[in-house]
Structure formats: structure tokens, C-alpha cells
BAMI-597803 format. One record per residue (C-alpha): y, z, x. Coordinates in Angstrom, 1 decimal, padded with zeros to 4 digits. Layout:
N
[[Y; Z; X]]
...
//
This chain:
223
[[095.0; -041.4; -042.3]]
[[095.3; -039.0; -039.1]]
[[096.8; -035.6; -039.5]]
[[099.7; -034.0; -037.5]]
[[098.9; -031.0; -035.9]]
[[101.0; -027.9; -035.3]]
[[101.3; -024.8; -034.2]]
[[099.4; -022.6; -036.6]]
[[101.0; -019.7; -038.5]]
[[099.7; -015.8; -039.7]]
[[096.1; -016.2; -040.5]]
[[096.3; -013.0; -042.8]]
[[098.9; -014.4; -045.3]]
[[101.8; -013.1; -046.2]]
[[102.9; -012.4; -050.6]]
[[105.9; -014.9; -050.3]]
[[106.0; -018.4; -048.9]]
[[108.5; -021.0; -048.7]]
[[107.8; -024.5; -049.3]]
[[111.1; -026.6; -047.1]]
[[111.4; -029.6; -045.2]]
[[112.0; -033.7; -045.9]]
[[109.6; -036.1; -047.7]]
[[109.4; -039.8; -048.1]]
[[112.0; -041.3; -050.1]]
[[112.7; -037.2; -050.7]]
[[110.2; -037.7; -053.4]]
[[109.2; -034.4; -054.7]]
[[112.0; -031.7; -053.1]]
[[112.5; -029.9; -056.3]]
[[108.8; -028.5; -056.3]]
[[109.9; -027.0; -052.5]]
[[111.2; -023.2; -052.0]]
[[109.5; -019.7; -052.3]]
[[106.0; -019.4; -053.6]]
[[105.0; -015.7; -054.5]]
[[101.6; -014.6; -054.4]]
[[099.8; -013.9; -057.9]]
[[097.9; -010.5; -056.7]]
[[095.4; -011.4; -060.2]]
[[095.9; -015.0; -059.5]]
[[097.2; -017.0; -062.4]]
[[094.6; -018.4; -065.5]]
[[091.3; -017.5; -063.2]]
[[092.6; -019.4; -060.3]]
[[092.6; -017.5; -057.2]]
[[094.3; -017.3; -054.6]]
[[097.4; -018.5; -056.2]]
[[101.1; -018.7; -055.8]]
[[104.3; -019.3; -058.6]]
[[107.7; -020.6; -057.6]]
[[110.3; -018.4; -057.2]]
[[113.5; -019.6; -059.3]]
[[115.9; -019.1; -062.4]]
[[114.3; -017.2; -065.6]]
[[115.4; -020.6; -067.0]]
[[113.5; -022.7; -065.3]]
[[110.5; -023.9; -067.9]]
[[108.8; -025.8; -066.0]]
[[106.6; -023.9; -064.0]]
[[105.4; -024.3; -060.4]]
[[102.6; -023.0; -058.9]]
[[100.5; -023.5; -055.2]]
[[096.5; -022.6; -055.3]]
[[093.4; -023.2; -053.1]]
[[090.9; -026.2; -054.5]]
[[088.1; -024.6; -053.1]]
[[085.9; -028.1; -053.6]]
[[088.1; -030.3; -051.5]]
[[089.3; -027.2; -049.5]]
[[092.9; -028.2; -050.3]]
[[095.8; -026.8; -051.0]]
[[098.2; -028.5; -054.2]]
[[100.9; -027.7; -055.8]]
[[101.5; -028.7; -059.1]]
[[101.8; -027.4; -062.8]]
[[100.0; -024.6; -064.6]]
[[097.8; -027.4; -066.7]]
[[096.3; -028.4; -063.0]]
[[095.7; -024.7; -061.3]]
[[092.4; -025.0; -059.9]]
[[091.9; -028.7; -059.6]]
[[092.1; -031.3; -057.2]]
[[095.4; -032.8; -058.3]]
[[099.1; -031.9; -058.1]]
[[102.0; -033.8; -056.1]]
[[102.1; -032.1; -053.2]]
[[098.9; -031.4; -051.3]]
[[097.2; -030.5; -047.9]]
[[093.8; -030.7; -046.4]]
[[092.6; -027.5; -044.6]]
[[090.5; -028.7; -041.9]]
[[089.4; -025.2; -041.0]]
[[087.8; -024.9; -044.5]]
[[088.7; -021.4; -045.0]]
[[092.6; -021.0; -044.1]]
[[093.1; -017.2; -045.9]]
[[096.7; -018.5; -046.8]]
[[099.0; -022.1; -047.2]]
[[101.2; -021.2; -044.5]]
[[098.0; -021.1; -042.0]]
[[097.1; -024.7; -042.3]]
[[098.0; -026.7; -038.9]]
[[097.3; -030.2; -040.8]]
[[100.0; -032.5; -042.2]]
[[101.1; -032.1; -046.0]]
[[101.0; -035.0; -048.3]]
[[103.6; -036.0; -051.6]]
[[102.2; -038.1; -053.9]]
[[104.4; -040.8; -054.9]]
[[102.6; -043.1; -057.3]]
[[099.4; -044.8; -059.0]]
[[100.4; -047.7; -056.9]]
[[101.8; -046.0; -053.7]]
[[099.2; -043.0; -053.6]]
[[099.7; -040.2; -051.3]]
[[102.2; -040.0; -048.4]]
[[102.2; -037.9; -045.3]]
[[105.2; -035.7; -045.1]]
[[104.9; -034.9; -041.4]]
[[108.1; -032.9; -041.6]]
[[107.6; -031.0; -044.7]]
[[106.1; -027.5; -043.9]]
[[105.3; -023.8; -045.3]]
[[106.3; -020.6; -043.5]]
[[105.7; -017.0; -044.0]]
[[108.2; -015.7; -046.3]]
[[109.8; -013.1; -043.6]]
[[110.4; -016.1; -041.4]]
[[112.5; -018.1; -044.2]]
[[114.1; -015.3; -045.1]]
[[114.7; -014.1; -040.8]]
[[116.4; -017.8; -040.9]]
[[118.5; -017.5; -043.6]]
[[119.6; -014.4; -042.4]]
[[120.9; -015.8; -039.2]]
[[122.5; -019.2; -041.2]]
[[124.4; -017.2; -043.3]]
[[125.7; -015.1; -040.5]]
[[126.9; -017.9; -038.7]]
[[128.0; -020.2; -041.7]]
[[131.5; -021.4; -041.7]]
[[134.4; -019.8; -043.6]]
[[136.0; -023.3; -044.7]]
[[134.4; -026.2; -045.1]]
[[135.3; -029.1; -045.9]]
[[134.4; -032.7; -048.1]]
[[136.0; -035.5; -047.5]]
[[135.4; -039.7; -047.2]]
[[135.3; -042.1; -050.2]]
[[133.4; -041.8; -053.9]]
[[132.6; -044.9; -055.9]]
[[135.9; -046.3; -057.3]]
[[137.1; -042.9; -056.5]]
[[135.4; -040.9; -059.2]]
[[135.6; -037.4; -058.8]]
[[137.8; -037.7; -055.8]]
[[139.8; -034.6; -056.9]]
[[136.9; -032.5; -055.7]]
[[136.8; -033.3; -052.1]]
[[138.8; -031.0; -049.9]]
[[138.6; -027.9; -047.9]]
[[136.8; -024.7; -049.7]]
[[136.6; -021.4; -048.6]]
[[133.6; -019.1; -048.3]]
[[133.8; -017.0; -051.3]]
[[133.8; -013.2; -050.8]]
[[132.8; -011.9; -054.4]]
[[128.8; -012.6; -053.8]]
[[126.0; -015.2; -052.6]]
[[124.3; -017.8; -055.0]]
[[120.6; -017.6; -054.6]]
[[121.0; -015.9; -050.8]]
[[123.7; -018.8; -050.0]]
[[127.3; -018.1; -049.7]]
[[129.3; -020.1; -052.3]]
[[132.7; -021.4; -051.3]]
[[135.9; -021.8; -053.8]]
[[138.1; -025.2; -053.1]]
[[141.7; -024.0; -051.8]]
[[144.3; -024.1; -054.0]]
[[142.1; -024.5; -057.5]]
[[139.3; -021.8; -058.0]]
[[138.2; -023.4; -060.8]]
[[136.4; -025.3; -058.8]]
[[133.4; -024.2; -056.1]]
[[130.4; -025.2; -054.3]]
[[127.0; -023.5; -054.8]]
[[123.8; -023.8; -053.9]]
[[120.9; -024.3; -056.5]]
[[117.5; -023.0; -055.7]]
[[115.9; -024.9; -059.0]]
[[117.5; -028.4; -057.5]]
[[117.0; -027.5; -053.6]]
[[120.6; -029.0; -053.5]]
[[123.8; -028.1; -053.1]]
[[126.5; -028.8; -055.9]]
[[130.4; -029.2; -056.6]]
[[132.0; -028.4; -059.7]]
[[133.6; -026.3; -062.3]]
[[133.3; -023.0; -061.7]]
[[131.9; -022.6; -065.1]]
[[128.4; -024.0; -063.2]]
[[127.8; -021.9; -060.9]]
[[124.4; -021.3; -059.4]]
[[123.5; -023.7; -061.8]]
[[121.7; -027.0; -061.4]]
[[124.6; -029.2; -062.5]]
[[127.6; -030.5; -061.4]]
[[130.0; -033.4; -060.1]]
[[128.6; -033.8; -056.3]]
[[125.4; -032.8; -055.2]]
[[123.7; -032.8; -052.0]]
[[119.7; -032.4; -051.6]]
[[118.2; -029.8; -048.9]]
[[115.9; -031.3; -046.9]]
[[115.5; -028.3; -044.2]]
[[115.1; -024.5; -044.5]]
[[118.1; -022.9; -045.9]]
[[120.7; -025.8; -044.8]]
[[124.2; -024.1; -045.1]]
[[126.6; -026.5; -045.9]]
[[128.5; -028.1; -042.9]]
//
């Protein structure tokens, strides 16, 4: 299978990386986000990165350096240091110093039967270049936005509307927004998922609700 070339990032590395972009079928998008640097490394596997995300979160995510097939994976803690995970990418250099240097095209793997799949739009970027763009999004992110169209059989119809950005403080860097007229109800944006939830207030920053939307670019503001 060819690889996609692009434009190739800080050779040097940077202690923070962020994982973003679609997949096939968006098959794997809650193992993107931000990847920090483990200075030690992580059970004798160096270099090596852990997810970023709630204290809650118990199942751990981590991207390392398989120095046999000179491939980045990302995966759980029982695979650090192998050749298997269910993300991946081949560093044709053979000696990229860090993930977000690799110019080839990542890979998800789907299944025993479908095997890996190119992600040609899924990428990883310095962490003060996700966080630079997030910046600027939520500078420019709407006040109001709002939901509207049809549900199935109208389920959960009394949640569409317009919502308002709320001014108390940002969920996981977002901005959340409360629905007008009923602020027991909001919209929020869950790093855990990599989506974007409505519900009862009672949820928020949480990985739950009654709508949900998935992220499948950097720091997507809603609207």
C-alpha cells in the first residue's frame, strides 16, 4: 500500500502531541487527542507517550516507538513496546526523534478480516500547534448556536434549540454553551469521547449524554 506524503513537522520533538483528524468508518477516534511525553518512558519502553484525559478514564492510552519495525503504535499499556496496537505508522526515515515528524500516512486497524486501513487524513502535530489552534477557534467561536432538524420518532426533540456560550468556564479548553430558556440543559465537549454532547447539566464534561456529535478535526468548535 503507498504512503501519503506530507510536509514534515519539528524533527526535535516536542513533550505534548495531539493525535486529531478522521478515520475509516471513524473507527478508532476515541484513542485520538493529546499524547504527553513519559520523560522515564513508561514499563522500559522508550520513547513513550500517555493520553492526556479525565483521572477517570481506566483505560489507559499510550503512543511508543517499535524500534524493530521502526513504527510508531498506539495502543494499551499490555502492548508498549511491541509491534501491535490500533493505530499505527511506518517511519520511513528509520529514525524520526518524535511521532509528529513522520511525513508517511497513519494506519487504524479495523479488523482480523479487514486488517489495517490508511487514514490519510488522520495526523499528529506538535502540541503548541493544537493548542495555537484552539486558541484562535475559541476566539472566534460563536456565542449562540444552534440544533435543529428532525430525531428518530422525535426522541429527545426537546433538546434541539438555540444555546448560548456559557460564561462560567471552558470544558476541556472548549467553551460549553447553556440552551436558552432551560439551563438545566448544555452542550459540552468531551475530551475522553473526542465528541461533543447534549444533556443534563448534571453531565457535564462528561462522556454521556442525549446527542452526541464525534470530532473528526483538530479542536472542531461546534457550528
Amino acid at each position: 500500500m503507498n504512503s501519503l506524503l506530507v510536509a514534515t513537522t519539528s524533527v526535535a520533538g516536542e513533550n505534548e502531541v495531539h493525535l486529531l483528524g478522521a478515520t475509516p468508518r471513524g473507527l478508532r477516534q476515541e484513542w485520538l487527542g493529546t499524547y504527553e511525553r513519559q520523560p522515564d518512558g513508561v514499563d522500559g519502553c522508550t520513547p513513550a507517550y500517555k493520553r492526556k484525559g479525565p483521572k477517570a478514564d481506566k483505560d489507559e492510552k499510550f503512543l511508543w516507538f517499535h524500534k524493530q519495525s521502526t513504527s510508531w503504535f498506539v495502543g494499551r499499556r499490555r502492548a508498549l513496546c511491541r509491534g501491535a496496537g490500533l493505530i499505527s505508522v511506518l517511519d520511513p526515515t528509520k529514525g524520526a526523534a518524535a511521532p509528529e515528524a513522520v511525513a508517511a500516512t497513519w494506519k487504524v486497524w479495523a479488523s482480523e478480516k479487514a486488517g489495517w486501513l490508511s487514514a490519510p487524513m488522520l495526523r499528529c502535530i506538535p502540541g503548541s500547534e493544537a493548542r495555537a489552534e484552539l486558541k484562535k477557534q475559541n476566539a472566534n467561536a460563536a456565542q449562540t448556536v444552534v440544533l435543529l432538524g428532525n430525531t428518530p420518532h422525535g426522541v429527545r426533540h426537546e433538546f434541539l434549540g438555540s444555546y448560548e456560550r456559557w460564561q462560567e468556564k471552558k470544558i476541556h479548553g472548549r467553551p460549553a454553551y447553556v440552551k436558552v430558556g432551560d439551563q438545566r440543559k448544555m452542550m459540552w465537549y468531551s475530551q475522553n469521547s473526542v465528541s461533543w454532547w447534549v444533556g443534563p447539566k448534571s453531565g457535564l464534561g462528561k462522556p454521556t449524554g442525549v446527542l452526541r456529535a464525534k470530532e473528526v478535526r483538530a479542536h472542531a468548535i461546534p457550528g
